[in-house]
C-alpha positions in Angstrom: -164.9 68.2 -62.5 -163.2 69.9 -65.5 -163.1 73.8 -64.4 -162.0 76.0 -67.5 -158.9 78.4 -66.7 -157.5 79.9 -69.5 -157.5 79.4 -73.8 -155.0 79.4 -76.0 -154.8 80.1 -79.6 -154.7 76.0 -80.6 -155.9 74.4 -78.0 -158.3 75.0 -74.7 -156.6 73.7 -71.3 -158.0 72.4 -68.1 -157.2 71.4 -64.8 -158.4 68.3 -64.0 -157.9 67.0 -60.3 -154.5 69.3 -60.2 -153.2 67.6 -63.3 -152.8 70.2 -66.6 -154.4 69.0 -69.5 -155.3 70.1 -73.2 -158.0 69.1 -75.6 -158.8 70.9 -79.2 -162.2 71.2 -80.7 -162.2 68.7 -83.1 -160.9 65.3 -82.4 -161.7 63.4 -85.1 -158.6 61.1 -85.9 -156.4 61.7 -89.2 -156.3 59.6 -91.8 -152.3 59.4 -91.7 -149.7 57.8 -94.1 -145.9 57.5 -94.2 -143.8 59.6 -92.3 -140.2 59.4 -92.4 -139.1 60.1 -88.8 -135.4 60.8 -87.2 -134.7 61.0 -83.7 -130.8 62.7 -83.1 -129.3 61.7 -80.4 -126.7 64.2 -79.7 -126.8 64.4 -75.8 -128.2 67.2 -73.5 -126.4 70.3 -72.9 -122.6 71.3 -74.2 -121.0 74.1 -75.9 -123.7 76.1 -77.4 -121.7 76.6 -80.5 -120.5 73.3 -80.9 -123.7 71.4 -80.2 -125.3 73.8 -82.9 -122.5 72.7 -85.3 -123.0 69.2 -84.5 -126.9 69.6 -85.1 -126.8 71.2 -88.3 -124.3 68.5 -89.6 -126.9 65.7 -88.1 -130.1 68.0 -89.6 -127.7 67.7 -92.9 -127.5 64.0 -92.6 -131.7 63.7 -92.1 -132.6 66.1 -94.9 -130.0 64.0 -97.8 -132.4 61.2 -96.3 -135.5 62.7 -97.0 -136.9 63.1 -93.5 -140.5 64.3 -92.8 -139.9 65.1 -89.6 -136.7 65.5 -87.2 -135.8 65.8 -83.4 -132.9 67.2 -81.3 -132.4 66.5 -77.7 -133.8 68.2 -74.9 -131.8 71.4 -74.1 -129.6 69.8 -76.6 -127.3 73.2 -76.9 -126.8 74.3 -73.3 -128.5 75.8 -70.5 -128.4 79.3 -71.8 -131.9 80.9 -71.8 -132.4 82.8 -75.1 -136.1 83.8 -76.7 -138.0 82.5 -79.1 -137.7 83.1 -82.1 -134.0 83.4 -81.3 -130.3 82.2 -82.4 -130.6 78.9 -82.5 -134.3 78.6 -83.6 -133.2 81.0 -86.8 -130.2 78.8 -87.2 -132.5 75.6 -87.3 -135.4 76.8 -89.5 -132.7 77.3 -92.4 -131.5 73.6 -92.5 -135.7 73.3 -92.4 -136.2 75.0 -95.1 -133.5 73.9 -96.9 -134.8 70.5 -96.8 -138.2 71.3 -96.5 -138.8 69.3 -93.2 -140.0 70.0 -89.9 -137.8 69.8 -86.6 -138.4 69.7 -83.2 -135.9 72.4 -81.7 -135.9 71.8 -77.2 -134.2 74.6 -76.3 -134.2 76.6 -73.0 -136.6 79.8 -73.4 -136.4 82.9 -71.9 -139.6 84.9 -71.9 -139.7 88.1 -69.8 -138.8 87.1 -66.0 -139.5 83.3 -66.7 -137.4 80.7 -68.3 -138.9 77.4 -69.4 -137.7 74.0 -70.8 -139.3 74.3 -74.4 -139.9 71.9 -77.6 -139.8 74.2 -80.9 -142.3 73.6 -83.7 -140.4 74.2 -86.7 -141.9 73.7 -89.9 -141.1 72.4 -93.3 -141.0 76.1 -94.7 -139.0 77.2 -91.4 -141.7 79.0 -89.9 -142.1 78.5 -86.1 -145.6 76.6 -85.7 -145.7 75.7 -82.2 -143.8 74.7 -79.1 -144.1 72.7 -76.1 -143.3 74.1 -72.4 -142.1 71.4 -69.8 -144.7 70.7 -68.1 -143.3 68.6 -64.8 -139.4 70.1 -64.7 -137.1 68.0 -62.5 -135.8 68.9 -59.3 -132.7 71.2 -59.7 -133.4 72.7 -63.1 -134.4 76.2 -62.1 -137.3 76.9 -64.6 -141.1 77.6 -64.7 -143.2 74.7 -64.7 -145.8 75.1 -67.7 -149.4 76.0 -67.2 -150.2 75.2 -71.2 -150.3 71.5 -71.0 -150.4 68.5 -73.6 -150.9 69.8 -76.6 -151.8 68.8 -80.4 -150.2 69.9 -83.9 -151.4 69.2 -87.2 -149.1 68.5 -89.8 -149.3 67.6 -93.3 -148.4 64.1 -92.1 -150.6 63.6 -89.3 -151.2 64.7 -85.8 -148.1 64.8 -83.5 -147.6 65.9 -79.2 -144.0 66.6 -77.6 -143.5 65.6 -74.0 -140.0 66.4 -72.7 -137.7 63.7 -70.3 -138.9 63.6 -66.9 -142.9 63.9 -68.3 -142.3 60.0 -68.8 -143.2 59.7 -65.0 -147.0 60.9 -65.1 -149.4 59.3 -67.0 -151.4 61.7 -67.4 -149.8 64.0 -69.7 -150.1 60.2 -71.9 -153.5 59.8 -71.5 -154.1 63.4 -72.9 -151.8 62.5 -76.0 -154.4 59.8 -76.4 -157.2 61.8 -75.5 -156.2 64.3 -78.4 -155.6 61.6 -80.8 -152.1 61.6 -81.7 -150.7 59.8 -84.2 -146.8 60.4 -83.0 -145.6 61.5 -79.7 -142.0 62.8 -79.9 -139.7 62.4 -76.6 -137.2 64.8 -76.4 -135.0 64.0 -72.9 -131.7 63.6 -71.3 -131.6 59.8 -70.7 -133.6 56.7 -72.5 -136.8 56.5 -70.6 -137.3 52.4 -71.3 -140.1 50.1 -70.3 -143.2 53.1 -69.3 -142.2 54.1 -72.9 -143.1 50.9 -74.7 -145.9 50.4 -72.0 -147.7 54.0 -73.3 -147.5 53.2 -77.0 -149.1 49.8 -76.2 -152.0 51.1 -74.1 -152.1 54.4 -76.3 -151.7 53.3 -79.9 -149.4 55.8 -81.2 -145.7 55.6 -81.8 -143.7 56.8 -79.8 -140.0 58.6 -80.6 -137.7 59.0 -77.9 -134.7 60.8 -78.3 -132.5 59.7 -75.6 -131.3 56.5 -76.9 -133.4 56.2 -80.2 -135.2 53.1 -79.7 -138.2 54.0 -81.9 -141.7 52.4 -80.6 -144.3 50.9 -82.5 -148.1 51.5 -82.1 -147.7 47.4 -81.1 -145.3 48.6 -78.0 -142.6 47.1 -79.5 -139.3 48.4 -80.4 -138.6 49.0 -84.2 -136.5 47.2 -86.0 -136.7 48.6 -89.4 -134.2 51.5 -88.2 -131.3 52.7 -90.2 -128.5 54.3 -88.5 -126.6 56.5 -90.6 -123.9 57.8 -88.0 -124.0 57.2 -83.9 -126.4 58.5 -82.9 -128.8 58.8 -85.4 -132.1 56.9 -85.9 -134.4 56.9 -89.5 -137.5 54.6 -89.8 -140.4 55.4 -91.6 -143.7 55.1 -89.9 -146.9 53.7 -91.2 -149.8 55.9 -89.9 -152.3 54.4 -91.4 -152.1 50.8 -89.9 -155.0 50.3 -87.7 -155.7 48.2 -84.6 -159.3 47.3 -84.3 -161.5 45.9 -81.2 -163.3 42.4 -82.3 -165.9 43.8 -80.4 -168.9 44.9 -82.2 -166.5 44.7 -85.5 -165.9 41.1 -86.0 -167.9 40.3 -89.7 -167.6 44.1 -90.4 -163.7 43.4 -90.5 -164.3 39.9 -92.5 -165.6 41.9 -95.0 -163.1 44.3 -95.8 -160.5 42.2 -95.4 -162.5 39.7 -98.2 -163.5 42.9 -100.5 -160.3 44.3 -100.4 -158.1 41.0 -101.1 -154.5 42.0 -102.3 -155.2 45.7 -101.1 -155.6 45.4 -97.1 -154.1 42.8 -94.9 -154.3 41.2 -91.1 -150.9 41.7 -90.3 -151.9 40.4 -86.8 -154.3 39.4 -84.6 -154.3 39.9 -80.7 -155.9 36.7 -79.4 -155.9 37.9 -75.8 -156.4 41.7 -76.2 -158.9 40.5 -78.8 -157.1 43.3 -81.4 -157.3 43.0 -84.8 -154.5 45.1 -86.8 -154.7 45.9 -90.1 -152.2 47.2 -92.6 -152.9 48.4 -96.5 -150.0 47.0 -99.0 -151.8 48.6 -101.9 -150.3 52.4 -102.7 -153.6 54.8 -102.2 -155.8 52.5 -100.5 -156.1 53.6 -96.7 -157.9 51.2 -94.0 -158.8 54.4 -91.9 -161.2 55.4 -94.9 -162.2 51.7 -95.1 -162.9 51.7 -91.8 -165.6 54.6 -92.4 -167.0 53.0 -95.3 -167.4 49.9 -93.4 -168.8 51.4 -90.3 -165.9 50.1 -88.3 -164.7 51.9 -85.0 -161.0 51.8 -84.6 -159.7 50.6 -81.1 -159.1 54.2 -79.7 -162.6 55.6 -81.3 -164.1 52.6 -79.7 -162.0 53.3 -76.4 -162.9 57.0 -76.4 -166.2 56.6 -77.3 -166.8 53.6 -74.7 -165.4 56.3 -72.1 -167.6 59.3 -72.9 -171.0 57.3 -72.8 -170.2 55.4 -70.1 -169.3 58.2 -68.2 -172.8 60.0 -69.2 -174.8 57.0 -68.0 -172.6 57.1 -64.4 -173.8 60.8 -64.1 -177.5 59.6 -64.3 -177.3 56.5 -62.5 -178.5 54.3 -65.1 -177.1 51.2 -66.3 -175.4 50.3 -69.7 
């Protein structure tokens, strides 16, 4: 039973069997493209002057490379509390700005009496858009637990969530990042995280980017490894939003279509023989197979998945039979 406790500006949130979750009001999936994405490395904690020094001269580094999107470490400038917007959020949104690209900036907040372990939203014109509060701390960290929970931002790129380090452990904060259809789900933590990581993108579809020890995830579950490394540390790729994995179910001579219609345009670069998955890739600049997919009537794997849920769920409440 999903009892309503509070709304936000962005998003509504709910507690669902004493787990926090978030949902927005429309969850229609985004078309997505490209995205050039860097996760910096840097390490947790430090000097706070010197790991801002060191982050500006990686953020330097990501914008001569033309990054959509980068993101720091969890608490990656030291345990200090400090507000937001504050010192090291103004000092972020200028290298932002200058390269007119978004960052994720975890810092430690201080908000009247509270303190909490907080993701910052900056965007590409170095405006504070958003942030993301901790919402399972671990032991010994001395901060608030966060009430808000998952949450969803829209960018110009696509639809991106921020869970933070020891948030890998419940899954579901990951279902939720599913549930609100994200295309990227950013990682900011203290250590690498490892298989569950790989395991979520697989079962969730989106890619995930940790920033503990880099290893960028594809939608597949797989580790990328079309990853540049331009100092240690540091970890480009660029991040094809529009592939799509598709069910056979219901979709098999729907998909034999496109594919035949759009020869030299869209491509099976796999299939999935025992997930039954197809996944399909464009190679043609300005075709998109999400907008195929409409044309052709064709449910992706998590429309299908979400769908599948909600109806299934509906007939369960009346106690008929599908």
């Amino acid at each position: 039973m999903f009892v309503k406790f509070s709304i936000l500006s962005t998003v509504t949130v709910f507690l669902v069997n004493s787990s926090i979750f978030a949902t927005t009001e429309d969850s229609q999936p985004s078309t997505g493209k490209k995205v050039k994405v860097a996760a910096i490395c840097i390490g947790t904690g430090g000097d706070r002057d010197e790991k801002v020094k060191q982050a500006v001269d990686y953020l330097n580094t990501a914008g001569q490379n033309k990054v959509d999107i980068a993101c720091l470490p969890e608490e990656f400038a030291g345990f200090d509390a400090e507000p937001i917007p504050g010192p090291t959020t103004d000092t972020i949104a200028k290298l932002a700005r200058q390269y007119n690209m978004y960052v994720i900036c975890p810092i430690r907040e201080q908000t009247c009496d509270k303190q909490y372990n907080t993701a910052v939203l900056i965007d590409r014109r170095g405006e504070i858009v958003g942030s993301y509060r901790k919402v399972f701390v671990y032991w010994g960290e001395g901060l608030t637990p966060s009430k808000d929970g998952v949450k969803i931002f829209n960018t110009d790129f696509g639809k991106i969530s921020i869970l933070t380090c020891f948030d890998l452990n419940f899954a579901e904060l990951w279902y939720e990042a599913d549930a609100l259809d994200a295309d990227i789900v950013f990682w900011p933590s203290a250590y690498g995280g490892g298989m569950p990581l790989n395991a979520y993108a697989m079962l969730y579809h989106y890619y995930i980017v940790p920033v503990g020890w880099g290893n960028i995830i594809d939608i597949t579950g797989e580790n990328m490894n079309n990853v540049i490394k331009p100092r240690d540390g540091m970890f480009i790729t660029t991040l094809d939003l529009d592939r799509t994995l598709i069910h056979t179910n219901f979709n098999t001579e729907k998909v034999a279509k496109l594919l035949e219609e759009h020869k030299g345009e869209v491509v099976q670069e796999h299939y999935y023989n025992m997930e039954s998955w197809y996944l399909l890739k464009s190679v043609k600049s300005g075709v998109s197979v999400r907008e195929l997919c409409k044309k052709y009537k064709i449910e992706t794997l998590r429309q299908y998945q979400h769908r599948s849920r909600r109806q299934i769920n509906e007939v369960r409440k009346t106690g008929g039979t599908i």
